[in-house]
N, C-alpha and C positions, 0 to 999 in steps of 0.2 A: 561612473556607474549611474543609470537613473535609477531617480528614485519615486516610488508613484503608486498611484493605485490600478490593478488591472481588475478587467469583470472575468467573470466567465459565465457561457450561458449553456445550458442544454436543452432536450425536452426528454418527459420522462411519460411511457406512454403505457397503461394498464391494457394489458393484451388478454386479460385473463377471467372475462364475461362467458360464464359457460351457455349462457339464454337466460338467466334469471338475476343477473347480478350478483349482489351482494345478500340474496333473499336468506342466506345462512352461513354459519362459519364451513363449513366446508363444500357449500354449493359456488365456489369461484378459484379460479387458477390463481396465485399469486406470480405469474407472470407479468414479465416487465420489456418494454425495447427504449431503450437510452439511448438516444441521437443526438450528435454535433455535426453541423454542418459539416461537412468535408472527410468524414471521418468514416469509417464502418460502423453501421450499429452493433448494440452490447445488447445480447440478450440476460437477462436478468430474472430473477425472483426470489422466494424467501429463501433464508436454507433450510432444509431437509426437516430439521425436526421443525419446523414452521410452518409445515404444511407446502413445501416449497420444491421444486424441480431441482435436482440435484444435478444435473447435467447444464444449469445456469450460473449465471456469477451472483453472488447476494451480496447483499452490503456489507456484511463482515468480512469478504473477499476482497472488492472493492476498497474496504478501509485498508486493511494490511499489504494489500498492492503497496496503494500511494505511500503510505509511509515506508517502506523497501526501494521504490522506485525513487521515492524524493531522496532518500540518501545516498542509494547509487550516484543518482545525478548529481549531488552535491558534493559529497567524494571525491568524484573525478574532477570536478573542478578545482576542491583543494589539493588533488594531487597532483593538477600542472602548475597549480600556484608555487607551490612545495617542490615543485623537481622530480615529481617523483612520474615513470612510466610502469603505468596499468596497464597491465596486456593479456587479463583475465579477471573477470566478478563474476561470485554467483552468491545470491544470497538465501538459505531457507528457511525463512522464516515465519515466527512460530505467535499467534497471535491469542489471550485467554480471555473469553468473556465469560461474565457470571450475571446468570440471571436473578433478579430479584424476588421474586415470587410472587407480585401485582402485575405481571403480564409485560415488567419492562428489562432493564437490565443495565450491562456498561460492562467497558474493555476494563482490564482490572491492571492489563499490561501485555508489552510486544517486546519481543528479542527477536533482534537481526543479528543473524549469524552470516555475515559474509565473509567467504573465502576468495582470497585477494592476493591474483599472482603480480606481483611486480620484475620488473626487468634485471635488475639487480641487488647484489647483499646488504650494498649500501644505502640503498633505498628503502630496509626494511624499517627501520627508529621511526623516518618521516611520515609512512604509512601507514603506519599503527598512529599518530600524532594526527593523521588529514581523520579520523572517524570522531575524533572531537571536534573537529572544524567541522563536520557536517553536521554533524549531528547540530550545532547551533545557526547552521543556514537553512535549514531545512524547517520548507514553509509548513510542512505537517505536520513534523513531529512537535512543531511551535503552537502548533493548534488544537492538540486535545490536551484532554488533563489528566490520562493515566500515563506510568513510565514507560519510555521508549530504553529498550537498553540495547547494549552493541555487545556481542560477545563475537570479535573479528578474530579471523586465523589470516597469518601471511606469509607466503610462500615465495619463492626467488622462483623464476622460469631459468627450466635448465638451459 
């Protein structure tokens, strides 16, 4: 396996000048478009009670994605590691933040509830075993500082 450091680059683009700028807190869209080369743009802005477009992704969106997604992904890799065949995930997960009352805040904690059908009975021990394997490959949940927790269900595909 390498080992190494990768970049990532984006650009993140303020879409949300109504003609006057920034000339008051509520005279500007907190609209946003997120581009990666090669990729579709992500429309973006605050959430809702932020003064923000609810019909966009916001960054507390954005945050609880990648942490769901980076474990999905790393799951299934400890579960061909492990033997074991996924032939179903879904995960709904539930993400709390608390504001602080100086205008800033922080995640306080994320529960991933993924349901996770596997191919057979005997594969269910290893599968409930691979959400600890993810859980410590997983580049995101390695990178903030409140708890990530896993409340997994697993099921046998009939």
């Amino acid at each position: 396996m390498d080992i190494g450091t990768h970049g990532y680059a984006l650009t993140t683009t303020w879409t949300g000048n109504r003609g006057t700028g920034t000339s008051g807190y509520r005279d500007y869209a907190r609209d946003v478009t997120i581009s990666i080369t090669g990729k579709p743009d992500l429309l973006a802005s605050s959430d809702k009670p932020f003064r923000g477009d609810p019909s966009r992704w916001n960054p507390e969106d954005l945050l609880l994605a990648a942490l769901s997604e980076c474990h999905l992904l790393s799951y299934l890799h400890a579960c061909v590691t492990a033997g074991v065949v996924v032939v179903e995930y879904r995960d709904d997960a539930r993400g709390t933040m608390v504001e602080d009352g100086r205008g800033g805040g922080a995640f306080t904690e994320v529960v991933l509830r993924p349901v996770v059908t596997v191919a057979d009975e005997s594969m269910v021990p290893a599968a409930r075993d691979a959400h600890t394997q993810a859980h410590e490959w997983c580049f995101i949940a390695n990178s903030v500082s409140f708890p990530v927790r896993h409340e997994a269900t697993i099921r046998v595909a009939p």
